[in-house]
C-alpha positions in Angstrom: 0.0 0.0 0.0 1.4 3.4 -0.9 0.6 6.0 1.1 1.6 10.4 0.9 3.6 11.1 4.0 1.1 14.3 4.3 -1.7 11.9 5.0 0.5 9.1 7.1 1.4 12.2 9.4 -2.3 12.8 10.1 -2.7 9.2 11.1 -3.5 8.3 14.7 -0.9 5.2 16.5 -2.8 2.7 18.2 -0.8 0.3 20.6 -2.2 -2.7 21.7 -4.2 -1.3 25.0 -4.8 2.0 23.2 -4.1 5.4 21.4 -1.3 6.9 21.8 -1.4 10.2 20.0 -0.4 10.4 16.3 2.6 10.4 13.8 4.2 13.7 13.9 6.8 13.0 11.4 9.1 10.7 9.8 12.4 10.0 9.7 14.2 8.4 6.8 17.7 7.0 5.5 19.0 9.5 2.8 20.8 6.9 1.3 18.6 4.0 1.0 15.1 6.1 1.2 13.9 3.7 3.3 11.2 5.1 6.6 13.4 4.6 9.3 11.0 5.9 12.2 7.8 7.2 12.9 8.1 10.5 15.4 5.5 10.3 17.5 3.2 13.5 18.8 3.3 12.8 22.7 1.8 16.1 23.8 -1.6 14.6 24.9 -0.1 11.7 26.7 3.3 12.1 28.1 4.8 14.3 30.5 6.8 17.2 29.0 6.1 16.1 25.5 9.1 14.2 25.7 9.6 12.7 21.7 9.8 9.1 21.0 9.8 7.4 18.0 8.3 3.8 16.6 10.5 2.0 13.9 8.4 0.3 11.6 9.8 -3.1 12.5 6.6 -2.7 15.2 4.0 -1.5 13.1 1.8 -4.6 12.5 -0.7 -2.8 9.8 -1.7 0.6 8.8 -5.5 1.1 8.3 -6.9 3.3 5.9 -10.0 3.6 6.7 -9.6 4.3 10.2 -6.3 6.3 9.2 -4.0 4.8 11.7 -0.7 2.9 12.6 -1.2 0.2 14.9 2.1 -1.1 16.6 2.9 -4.3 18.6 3.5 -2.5 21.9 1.5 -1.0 25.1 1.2 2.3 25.8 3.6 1.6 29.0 6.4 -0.1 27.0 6.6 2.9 24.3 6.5 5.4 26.9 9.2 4.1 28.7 11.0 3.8 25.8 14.5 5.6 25.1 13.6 9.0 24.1 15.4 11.0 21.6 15.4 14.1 23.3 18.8 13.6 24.5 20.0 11.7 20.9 20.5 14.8 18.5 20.5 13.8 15.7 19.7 10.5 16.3 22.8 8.5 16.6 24.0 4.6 16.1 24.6 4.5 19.7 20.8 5.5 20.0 19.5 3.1 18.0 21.5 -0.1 19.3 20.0 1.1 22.9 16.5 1.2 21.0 16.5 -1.9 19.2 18.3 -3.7 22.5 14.5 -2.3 24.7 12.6 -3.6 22.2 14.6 -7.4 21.7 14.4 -6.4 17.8 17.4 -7.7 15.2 19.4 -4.6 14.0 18.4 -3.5 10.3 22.0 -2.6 9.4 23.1 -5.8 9.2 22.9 -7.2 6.0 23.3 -6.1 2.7 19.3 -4.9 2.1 17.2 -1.9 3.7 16.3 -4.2 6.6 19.6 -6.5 6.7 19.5 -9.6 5.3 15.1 -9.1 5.3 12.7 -7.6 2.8 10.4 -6.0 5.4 11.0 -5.1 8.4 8.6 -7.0 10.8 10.4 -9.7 10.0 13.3 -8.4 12.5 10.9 -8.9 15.1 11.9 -12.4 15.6 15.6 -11.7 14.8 16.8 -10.6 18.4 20.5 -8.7 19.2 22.8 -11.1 20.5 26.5 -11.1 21.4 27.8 -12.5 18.7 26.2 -10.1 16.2 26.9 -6.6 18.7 30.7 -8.0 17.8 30.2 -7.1 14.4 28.8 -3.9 14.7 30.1 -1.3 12.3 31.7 2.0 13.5 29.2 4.7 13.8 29.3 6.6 10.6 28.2 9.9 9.2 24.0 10.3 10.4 21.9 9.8 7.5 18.1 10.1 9.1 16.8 13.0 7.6 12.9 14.3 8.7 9.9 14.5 6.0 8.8 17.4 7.6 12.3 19.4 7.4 12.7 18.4 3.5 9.1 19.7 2.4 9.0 22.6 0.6 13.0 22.3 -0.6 13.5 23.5 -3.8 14.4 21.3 -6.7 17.8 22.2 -8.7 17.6 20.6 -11.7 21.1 21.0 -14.4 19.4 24.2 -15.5 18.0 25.9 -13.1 15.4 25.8 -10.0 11.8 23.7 -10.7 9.1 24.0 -8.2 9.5 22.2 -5.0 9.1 19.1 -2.8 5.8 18.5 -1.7 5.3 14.8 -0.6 6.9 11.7 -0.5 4.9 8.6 -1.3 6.0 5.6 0.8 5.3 1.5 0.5 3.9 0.7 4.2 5.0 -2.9 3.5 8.8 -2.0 2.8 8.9 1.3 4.1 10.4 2.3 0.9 10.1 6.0 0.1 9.2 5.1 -3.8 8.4 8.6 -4.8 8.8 12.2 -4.1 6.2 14.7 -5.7 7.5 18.4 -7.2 5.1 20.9 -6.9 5.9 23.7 -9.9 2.9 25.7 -8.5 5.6 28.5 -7.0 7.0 28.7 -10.4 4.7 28.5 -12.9 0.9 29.3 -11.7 -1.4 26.9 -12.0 1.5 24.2 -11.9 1.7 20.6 -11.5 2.7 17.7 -9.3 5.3 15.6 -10.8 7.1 12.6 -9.9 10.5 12.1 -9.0 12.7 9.2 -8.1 15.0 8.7 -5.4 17.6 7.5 -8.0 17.1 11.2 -9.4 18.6 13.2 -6.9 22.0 13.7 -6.8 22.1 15.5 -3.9 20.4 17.0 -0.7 21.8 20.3 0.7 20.3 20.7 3.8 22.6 24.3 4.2 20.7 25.9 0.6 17.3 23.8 1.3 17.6 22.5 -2.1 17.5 19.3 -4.3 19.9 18.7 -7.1 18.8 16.2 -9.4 20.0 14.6 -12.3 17.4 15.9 -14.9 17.2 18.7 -16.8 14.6 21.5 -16.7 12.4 20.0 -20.0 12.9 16.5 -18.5 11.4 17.5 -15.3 8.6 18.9 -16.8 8.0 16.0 -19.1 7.6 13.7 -15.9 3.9 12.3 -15.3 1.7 14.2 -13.2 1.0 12.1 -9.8 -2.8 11.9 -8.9 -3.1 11.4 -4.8 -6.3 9.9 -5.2 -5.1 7.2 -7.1 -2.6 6.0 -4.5 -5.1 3.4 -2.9 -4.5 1.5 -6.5 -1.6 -1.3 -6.3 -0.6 -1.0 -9.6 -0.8 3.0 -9.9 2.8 4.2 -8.8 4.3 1.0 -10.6 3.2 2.3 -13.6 4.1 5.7 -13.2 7.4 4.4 -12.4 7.5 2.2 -15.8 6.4 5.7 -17.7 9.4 7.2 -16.5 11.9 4.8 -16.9 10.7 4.1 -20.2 11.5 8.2 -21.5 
């Protein structure tokens, strides 16, 4: 199921003895583009707002029709939780301490987006142990990047500055950020929403809030127009994707 991050951020998170507020943003890997977590708005039910996050290897389904996240925890076990208040940015050391609470099998190791796994619940049964804390890699360069900080970036293409990002559509089964959307409306009135691939940007500069990709201005503009109410249809963003890669 592909869903906008603009409507998974209005979503409501449901643990297994009740809400628990909603998704306030999400976090992702800037080099893979896969969801890493799911920030979670805590002002209605914790003490000092203190921010948490849910990876998605404890999301057990995402309901449309109710418009929520339902996770495989209790409202007690997330809010006791490490926080990431004291974690900025979010670090390696964080998440080993995270994944260790929650018994989970670490998603960076293993060649794929979630190890040697397709999707990520499947870590759930895949808990740390010695052996595999031993080959830990060093902590590197942080690569979780918000949703919420990236909207409204402008796009660079090789010519000149295109519109700018609007949405990112993302697989709730891989937690694959498949899309982004480029809104042209602040450059051309009246503009559209186009679709753009991870494997088209060449590069986030989070100094100049801008997106350099590896298109030109007329091949931007040539790119299909992505229809949000179309994104309940399995085949849809597949075959937007096939358009594209066949120009």
């Amino acid at each position: 199921m592909i869903l906008s991050s603009k409507k998974l951020t209005q979503y409501s998170i449901h643990a297994t003895d009740d809400k628990i507020g909603g998704v306030k943003d999400i976090l992702f890997d800037d080099e893979t583009y896969t969801t890493r977590y799911l920030v979670a708005d805590t002002n209605t039910w914790l003490p000092l707002s203190r921010k948490v996050v849910i990876s998605p290897v404890s999301v057990t389904h995402v309901d449309v029709d109710d418009s929520s996240v339902h996770v495989d925890m209790t409202v007690e076990t997330l809010k006791n939780s490490p926080s990431i208040d004291e974690h900025k940015p979010v670090s390696r050391e964080y998440e080993e301490h995270l994944f260790k609470y929650f018994g989970y099998g670490y998603y960076w190791i293993g060649p794929g987006a979630w190890g040697e796994y397709a999707y990520p619940n499947e870590l759930v049964s895949v808990p740390t142990d010695e052996a595999k804390e031993g080959d830990l890699p060093p902590e590197s360069t942080n690569h979780l990047r918000a949703c919420g900080e990236i909207d409204g970036y402008e796009v660079a293409t090789t010519d000149d500055n295109v519109g700018h990002i609007s949405d990112f559509l993302i697989d709730t089964e891989t937690w694959k950020l498949v899309m982004l959307v480029v809104d042209t409306n602040n450059w051309l009135p009246g503009g559209k929403h186009l679709a753009l691939l991870p494997t088209d940007i060449k590069e986030i500069d989070w100094a100049a809030h801008h997106i350099a990709v590896n298109l030109s201005h007329d091949a931007l503009m040539k790119r299909p127009e992505v229809d949000e109410e179309r994104l309940g249809d399995g085949h849809y963003i597949a075959a937007l994707a096939a358009q594209i890669n066949d120009m």
